[in-house]
C-alpha positions as CSV (number, residue, x, y, z in Angstrom):
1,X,0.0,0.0,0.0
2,X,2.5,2.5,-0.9
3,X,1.4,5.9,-1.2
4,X,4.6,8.5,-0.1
5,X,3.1,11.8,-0.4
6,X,2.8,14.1,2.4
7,X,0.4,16.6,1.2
8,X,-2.8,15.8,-1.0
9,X,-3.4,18.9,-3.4
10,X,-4.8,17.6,-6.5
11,X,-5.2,14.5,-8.7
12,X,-2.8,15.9,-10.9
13,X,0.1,15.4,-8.7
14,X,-1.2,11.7,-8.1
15,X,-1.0,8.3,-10.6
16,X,-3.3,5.5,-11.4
17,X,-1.7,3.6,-8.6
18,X,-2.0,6.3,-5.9
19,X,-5.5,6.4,-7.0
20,X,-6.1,2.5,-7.1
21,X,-4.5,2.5,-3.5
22,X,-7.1,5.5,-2.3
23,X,-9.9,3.5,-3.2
24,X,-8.5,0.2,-2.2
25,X,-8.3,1.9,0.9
26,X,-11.4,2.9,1.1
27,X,-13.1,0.1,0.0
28,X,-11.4,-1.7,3.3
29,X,-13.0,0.6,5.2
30,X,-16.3,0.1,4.5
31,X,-17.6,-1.3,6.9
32,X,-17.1,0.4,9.6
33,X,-20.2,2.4,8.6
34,X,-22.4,-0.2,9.7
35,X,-20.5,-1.2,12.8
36,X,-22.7,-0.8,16.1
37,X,-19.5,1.0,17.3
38,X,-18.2,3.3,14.2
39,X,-14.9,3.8,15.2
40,X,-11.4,2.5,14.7
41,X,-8.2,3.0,16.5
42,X,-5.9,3.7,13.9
43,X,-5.4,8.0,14.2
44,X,-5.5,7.8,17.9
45,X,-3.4,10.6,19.3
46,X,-4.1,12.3,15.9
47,X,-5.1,15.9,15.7
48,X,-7.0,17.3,13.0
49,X,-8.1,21.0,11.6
50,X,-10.3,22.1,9.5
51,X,-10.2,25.5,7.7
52,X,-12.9,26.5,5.8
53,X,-13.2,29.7,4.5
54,X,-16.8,28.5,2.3
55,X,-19.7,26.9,3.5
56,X,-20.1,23.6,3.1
57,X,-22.5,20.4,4.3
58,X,-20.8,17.0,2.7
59,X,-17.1,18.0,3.0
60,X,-17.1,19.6,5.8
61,X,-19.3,16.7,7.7
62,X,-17.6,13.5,6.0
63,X,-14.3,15.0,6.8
64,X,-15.4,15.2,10.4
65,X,-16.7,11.9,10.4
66,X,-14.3,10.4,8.7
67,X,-11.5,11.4,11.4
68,X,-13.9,10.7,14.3
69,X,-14.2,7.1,12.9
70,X,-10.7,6.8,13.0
71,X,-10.3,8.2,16.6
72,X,-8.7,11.5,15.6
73,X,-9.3,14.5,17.0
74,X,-10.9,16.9,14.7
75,X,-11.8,20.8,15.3
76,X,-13.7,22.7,12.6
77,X,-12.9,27.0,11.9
78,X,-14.9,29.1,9.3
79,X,-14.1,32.2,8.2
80,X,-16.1,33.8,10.7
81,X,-14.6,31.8,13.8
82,X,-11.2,32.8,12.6
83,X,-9.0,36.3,12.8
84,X,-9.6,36.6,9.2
85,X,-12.6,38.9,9.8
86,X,-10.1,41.1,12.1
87,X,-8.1,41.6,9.1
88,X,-5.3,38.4,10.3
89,X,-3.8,37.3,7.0
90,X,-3.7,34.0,5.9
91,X,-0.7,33.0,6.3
92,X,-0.8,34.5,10.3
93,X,-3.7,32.3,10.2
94,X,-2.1,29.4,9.2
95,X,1.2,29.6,11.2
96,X,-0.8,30.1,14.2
97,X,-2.9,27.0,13.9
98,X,0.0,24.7,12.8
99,X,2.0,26.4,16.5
100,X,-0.3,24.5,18.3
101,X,1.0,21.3,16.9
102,X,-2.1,19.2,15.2
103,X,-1.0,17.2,12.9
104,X,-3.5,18.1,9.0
105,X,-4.8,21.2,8.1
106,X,-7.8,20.9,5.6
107,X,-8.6,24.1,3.6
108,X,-11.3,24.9,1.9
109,X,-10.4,28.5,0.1
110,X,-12.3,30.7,-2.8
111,X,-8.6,31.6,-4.1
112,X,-7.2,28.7,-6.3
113,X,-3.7,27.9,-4.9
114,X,-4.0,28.1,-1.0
115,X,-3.6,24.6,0.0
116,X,-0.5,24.9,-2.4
117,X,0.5,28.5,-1.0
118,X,0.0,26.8,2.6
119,X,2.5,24.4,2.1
120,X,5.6,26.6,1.2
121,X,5.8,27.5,4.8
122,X,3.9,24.9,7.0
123,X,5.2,21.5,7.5
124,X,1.7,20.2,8.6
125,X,-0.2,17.7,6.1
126,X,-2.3,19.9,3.7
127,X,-5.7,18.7,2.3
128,X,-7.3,20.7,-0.5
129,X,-10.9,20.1,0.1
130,X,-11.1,22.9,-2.8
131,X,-9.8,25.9,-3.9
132,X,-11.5,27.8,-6.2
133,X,-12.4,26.7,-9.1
134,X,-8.9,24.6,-9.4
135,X,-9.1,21.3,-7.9
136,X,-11.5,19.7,-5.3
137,X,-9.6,16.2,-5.3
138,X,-11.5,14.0,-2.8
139,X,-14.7,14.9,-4.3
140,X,-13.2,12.8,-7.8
141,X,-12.3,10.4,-5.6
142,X,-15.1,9.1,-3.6
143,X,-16.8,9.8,-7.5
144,X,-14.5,7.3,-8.8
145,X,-15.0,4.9,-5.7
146,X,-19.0,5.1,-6.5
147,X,-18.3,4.6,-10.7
148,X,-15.7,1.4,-9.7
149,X,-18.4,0.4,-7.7
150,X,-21.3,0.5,-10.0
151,X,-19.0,-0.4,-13.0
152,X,-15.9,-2.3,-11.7
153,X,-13.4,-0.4,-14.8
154,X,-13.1,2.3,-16.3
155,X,-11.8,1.7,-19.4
156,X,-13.3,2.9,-22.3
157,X,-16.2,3.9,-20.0
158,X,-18.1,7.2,-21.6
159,X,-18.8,9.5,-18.8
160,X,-20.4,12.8,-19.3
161,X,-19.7,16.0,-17.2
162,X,-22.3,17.9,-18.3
163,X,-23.0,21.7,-16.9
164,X,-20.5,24.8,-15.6
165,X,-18.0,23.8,-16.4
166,X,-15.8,26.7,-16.4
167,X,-16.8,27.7,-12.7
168,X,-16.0,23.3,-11.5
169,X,-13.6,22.1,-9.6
170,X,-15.3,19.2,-9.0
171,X,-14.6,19.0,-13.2
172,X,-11.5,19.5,-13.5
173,X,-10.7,17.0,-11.0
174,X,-12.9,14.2,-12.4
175,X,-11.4,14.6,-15.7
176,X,-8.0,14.6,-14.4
177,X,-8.6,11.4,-12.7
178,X,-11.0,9.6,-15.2
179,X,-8.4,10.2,-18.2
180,X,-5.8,8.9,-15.8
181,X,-7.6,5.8,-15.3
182,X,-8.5,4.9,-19.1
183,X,-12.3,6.6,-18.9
184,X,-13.6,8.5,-22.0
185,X,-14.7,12.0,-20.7
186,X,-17.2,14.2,-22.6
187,X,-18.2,17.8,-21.3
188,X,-21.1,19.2,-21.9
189,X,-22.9,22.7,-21.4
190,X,-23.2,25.9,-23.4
191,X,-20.2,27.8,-25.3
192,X,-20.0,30.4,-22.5
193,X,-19.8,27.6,-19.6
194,X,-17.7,25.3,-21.8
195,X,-14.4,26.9,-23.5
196,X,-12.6,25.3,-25.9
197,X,-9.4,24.9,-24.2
198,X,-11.0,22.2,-22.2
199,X,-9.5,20.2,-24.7
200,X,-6.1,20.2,-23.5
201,X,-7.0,17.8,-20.9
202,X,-7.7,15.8,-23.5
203,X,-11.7,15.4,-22.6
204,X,-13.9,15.8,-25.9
205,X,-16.7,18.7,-26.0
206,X,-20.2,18.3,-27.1
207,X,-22.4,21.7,-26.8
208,X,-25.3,19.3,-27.5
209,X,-26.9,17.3,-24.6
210,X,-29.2,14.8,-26.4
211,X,-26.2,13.5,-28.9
212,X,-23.7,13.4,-26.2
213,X,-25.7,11.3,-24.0
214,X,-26.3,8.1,-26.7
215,X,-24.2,5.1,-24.8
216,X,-22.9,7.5,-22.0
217,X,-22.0,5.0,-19.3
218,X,-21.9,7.8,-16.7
219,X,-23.6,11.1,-16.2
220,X,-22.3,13.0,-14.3
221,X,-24.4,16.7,-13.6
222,X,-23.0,19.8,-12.0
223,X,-25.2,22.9,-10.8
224,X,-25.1,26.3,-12.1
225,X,-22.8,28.3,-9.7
226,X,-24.1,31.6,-9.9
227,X,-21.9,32.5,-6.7
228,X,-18.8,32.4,-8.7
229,X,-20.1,34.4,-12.1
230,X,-19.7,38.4,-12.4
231,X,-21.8,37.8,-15.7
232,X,-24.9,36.0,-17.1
233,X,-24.0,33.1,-19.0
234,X,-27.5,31.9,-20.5
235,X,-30.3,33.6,-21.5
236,X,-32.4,32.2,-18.6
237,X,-32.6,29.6,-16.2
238,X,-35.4,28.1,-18.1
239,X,-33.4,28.1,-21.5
240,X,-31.0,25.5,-19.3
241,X,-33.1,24.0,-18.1
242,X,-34.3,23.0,-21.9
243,X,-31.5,22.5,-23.3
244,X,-28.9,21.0,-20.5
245,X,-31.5,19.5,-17.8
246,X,-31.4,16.0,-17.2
247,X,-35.1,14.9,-17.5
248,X,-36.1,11.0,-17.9
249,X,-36.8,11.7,-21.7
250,X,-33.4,12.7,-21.9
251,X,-32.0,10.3,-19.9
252,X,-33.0,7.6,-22.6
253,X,-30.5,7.7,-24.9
254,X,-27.8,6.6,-22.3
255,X,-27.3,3.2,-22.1
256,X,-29.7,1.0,-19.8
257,X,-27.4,0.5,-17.2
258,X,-26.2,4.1,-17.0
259,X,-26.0,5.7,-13.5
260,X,-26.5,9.3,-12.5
261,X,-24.0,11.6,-10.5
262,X,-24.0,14.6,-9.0
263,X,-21.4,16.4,-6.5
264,X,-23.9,18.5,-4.6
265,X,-25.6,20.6,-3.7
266,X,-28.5,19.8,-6.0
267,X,-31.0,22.5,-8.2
268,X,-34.0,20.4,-8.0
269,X,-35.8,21.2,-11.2
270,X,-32.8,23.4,-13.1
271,X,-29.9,20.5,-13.9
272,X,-31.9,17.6,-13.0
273,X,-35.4,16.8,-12.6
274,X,-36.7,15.6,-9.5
275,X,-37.9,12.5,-10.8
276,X,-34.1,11.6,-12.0
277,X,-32.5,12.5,-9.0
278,X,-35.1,10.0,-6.9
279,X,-34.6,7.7,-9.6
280,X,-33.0,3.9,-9.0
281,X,-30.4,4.9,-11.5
282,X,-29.4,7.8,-9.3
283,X,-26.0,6.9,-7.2
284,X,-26.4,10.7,-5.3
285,X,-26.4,9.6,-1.9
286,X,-23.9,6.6,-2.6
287,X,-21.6,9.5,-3.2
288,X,-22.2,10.8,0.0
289,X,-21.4,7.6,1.9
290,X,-18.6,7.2,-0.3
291,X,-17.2,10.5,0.9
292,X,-16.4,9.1,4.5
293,X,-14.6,6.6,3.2
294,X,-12.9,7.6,0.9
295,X,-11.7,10.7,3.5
296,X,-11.0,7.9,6.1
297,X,-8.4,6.0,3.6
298,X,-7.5,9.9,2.5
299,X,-6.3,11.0,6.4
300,X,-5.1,7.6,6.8
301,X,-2.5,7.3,4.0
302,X,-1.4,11.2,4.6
303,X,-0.9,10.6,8.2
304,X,0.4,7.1,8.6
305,X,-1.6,5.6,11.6
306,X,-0.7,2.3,13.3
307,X,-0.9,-1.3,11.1
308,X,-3.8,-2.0,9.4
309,X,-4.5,-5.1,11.5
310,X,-5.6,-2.7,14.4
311,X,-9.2,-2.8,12.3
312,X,-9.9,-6.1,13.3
């Protein structure tokens, strides 16, 4: 189970076989989710921050959970609870958190580059649970746990990311990893959401949702983030919604056995219908269980707890 890097800042700095061992790792760790006692002793003695500086629900929660299972201690700070809001820089920030010797930070920034900037001066583990709209690399993971799951490979696989594109990290680090690991990736959305110099990461681009989706394997739908756009896009929500929504007419021209994704949180009704979210070929809330895990094997790897055998 080799895995020697200290830091975990993207998938682009990882290879197929750090990303095999992630989810091998997570896989082993299963179930402890449906233990009467959830909890392990293998980050005992541990200690655990994390910073984010956006709000979150699933990150912020699996993160917890997953070092509580493992019997770390964990704190949580948001960008109101720290001295940011006092005018402390980031870097104070940092360098007073890692003085009081825990062991990971895990940021969560609006800046691309601060789990990156963070680790030029802190020798602490850094975890990028997302920074900007750069990387967001255990979201692609736990997605990549859920598609080996449902699919066992993914070779040749054809997995649509279909939506805003230009504002995702969640994107960029699912096609990162899916190329790596042999998968077909298609992006989908409107010109504006969608540049051409996509291309370079060698996914294909399709600005039209009802061919792209004949024999798509995965689909894999990402919300409108009108928090991160200075300018409209689309005409009108309702124009999306027509041409880029997943509705169950739509979703017939994938392949029978084709699963639905989606990182979170959902626009009921805008990128997906209802119906399709609720549907039996929806994996949503797989991904969500998925994320514990795949955070547990995550903080494991990074911060080398005691042998394996310990689990039993």
């Amino acid at each position: 189970m080799a895995f020697k890097h200290k830091h975990l800042l993207g998938i682009q700095t990882l290879g197929p076989s750090d990303i095999t061992t992630v989810l091998d790792t997570a896989e082993s760790f299963y179930d402890i989710s449906t233990r009467k006692i959830k909890k392990v002793p293998l980050l005992r003695g541990k200690t655990i921050i994390n910073l984010f500086f956006e709000p979150s629900t699933r990150t912020l929660s699996s993160f917890e959970l997953a070092a509580k299972r493992l019997s770390a201690d964990i704190i949580s700070l948001n960008k109101q609870s720290s001295s940011v809001i006092k005018g402390e820089s980031l870097k104070d920030t940092i360098k007073n958190l890692e003085a009081m010797n825990p062991d990971s930070l895990i940021i969560r920034h609006s800046a691309a580059g601060v789990p990156y900037f963070a680790t030029t001066f802190c020798q602490l583990h850094i975890i990028n649970a997302g920074d900007g709209a750069h990387e967001h690399p255990t979201q692609a993971l736990l997605d990549a746990l859920t598609i080996r799951q449902k699919k066992k490979s993914f070779k040749d696989l054809k997995v649509l990311i279909v939506g805003d594109i230009l504002h995702s990290r969640v994107a960029r680090s699912n096609i990162f990893l899916l190329k790596k690991m042999g998968a077909r990736v298609v992006l989908v959305g409107p010109p504006s959401l969608l540049p051409a110099e996509f291309k370079k990461f060698g996914a294909e681009i399709d600005y039209n949702f009802d061919r792209a989706i004949k024999k798509a394997d995965v689909i894999m739908m990402l919300r409108i983030q009108l928090e991160r756009q200075e300018k409209n896009y689309f005409p009108s929500i309702r124009e999306y919604k027509n041409l880029y929504g997943l509705t169950e007419k739509r979703f017939r021209r994938a392949k029978k056995n084709a699963i639905i994704m989606h990182p979170g949180p959902i626009n009921r009704g805008v990128e997906i219908s209802a119906d399709m979210a609720d549907s039996a070929k929806s994996v949503i809330l797989k991904q969500v269980k998925n994320g514990i895990t795949t955070r547990m094997a995550v903080l494991y790897l990074l911060l080398g707890g005691k042998e394996r055998e310990a689990i039993n």
